[in-house]
Structures are given as C-alpha cells and as structure tokens.
C-alpha positions in Angstrom: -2.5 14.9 45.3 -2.7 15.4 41.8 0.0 16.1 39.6 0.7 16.2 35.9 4.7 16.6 35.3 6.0 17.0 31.3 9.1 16.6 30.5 11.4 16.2 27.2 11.2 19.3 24.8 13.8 21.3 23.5 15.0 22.7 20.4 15.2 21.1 17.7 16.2 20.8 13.9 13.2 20.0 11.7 13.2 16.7 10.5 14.6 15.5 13.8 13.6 13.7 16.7 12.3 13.9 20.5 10.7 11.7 23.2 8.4 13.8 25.3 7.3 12.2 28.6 4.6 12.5 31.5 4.2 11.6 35.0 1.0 11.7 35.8 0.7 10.9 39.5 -2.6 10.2 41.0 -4.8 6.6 41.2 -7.3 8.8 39.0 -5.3 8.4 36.0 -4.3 4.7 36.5 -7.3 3.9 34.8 -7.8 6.8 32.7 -7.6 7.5 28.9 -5.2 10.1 28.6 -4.2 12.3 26.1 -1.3 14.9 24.5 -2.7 17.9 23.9 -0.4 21.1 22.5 -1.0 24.7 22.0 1.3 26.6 19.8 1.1 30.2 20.0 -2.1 32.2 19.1 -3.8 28.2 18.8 -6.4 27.0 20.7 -5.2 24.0 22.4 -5.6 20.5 20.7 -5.5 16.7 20.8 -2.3 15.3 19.6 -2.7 11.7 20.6 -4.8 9.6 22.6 -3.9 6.5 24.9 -6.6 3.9 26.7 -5.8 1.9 29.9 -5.1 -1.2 27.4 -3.0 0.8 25.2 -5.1 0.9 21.9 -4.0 4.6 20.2 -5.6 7.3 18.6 -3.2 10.1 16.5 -4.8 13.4 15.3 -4.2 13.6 11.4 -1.4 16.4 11.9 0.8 13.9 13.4 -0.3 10.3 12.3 2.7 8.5 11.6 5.3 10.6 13.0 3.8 9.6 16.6 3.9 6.7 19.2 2.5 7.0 22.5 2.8 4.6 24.9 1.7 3.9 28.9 3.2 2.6 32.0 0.6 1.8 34.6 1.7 1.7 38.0 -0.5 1.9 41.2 -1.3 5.1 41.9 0.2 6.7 38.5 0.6 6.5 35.1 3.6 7.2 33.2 3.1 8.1 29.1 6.1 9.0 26.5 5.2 10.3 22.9 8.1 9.7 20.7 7.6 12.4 18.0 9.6 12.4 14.7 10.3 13.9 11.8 9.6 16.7 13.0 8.1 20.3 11.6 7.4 23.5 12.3 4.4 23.0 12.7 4.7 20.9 15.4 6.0 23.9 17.3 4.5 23.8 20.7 4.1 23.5 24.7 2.7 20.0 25.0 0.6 18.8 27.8 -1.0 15.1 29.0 -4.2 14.9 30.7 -7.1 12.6 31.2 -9.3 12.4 27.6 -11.4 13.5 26.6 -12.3 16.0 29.6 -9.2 17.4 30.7 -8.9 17.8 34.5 -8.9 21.5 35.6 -5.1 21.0 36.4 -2.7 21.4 34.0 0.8 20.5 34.3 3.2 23.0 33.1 3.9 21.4 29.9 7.0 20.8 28.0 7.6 23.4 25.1 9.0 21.8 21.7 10.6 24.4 19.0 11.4 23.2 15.4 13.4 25.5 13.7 13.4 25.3 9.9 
C-alpha cells in the first residue's frame, strides 16, 4: 500500500527554525527521487527541494540555503527530513513529499508550516 505521511509543521516565529519529516512507505519510493513540494494559499503547488536515491540535492532558489534535505532508505520505504531555517513568511505553507519529478496521484496530507512576522 502506498502511503505518503508528513509530519513536523507548526507555528512559528520568523527567523526561526523547523525539521519537517516524511514517511513515505512503499518499495516504489526506495529507489525514487523525491521531492518537497508546498502550496501556500491561492499558489499553485511548487518544488521546494529535490533528493536522489544517492543523496545529491537540488533547492528551488526561494529556499537555497535555508534548506537541507536528507534520505533514509530502508527496504520497502523511504524516510526524508527537510530542516528549514531562517525562516519567512513566505515560506508559509502545507508541505508535501512525493516521488520527482511526476508526483504520484496520492498525496499525503501534508504538514502546514505558518511564519508569523
């Protein structure tokens, strides 16, 4: 069965910190690219960060810097965190992980992440 679970958002201060994470549970994703992806309110959804099965990172230019994602491979699931800091406003969001860079139908439920200013 496939499941995406986020977990890790909350309110917080801007400037400040948070550690989102993502249990991703399927052998489909063991091997997969997977991304973040967030979609603030009245946004289309976008690409926050990208991870390959070796690791190698891409950040979108919104959050280069203030990001690290990382993986933890395990049989039949993968495991990401994306420790976000410095946060701002804009980063204001419900955040997702999914496969990269075509998205499974599924969605998890996401995690949502306020700043407030």
């Amino acid at each position: 069965q496939v499941q995406l679970v986020e977990s890790g958002g909350g309110l917080v201060q801007a400037g400040g910190s948070l550690t989102l994470s993502c249990a991703a549970s399927s052998s489909i994703f063991s091997l997969s690219t997977m991304g973040w992806y967030r979609q603030a309110p009245g946004k289309q959804r976008e690409m926050v960060a990208i991870i390959n099965g070796r690791g190698d990172t891409v950040y979108a230019e919104s959050v280069m810097g203030r990001v690290t994602v990382s993986r933890d491979n395990a049989k039949n699931s993968v495991y990401l965190q994306m420790k976000m800091n410095n946060l701002t406003s804009e980063d204001t969001a419900v955040y997702y992980c999914n496969t990269y860079p075509n998205p499974r139908g599924h969605w998890g439920q996401g995690t949502q992440v306020t700043v407030s200013s």
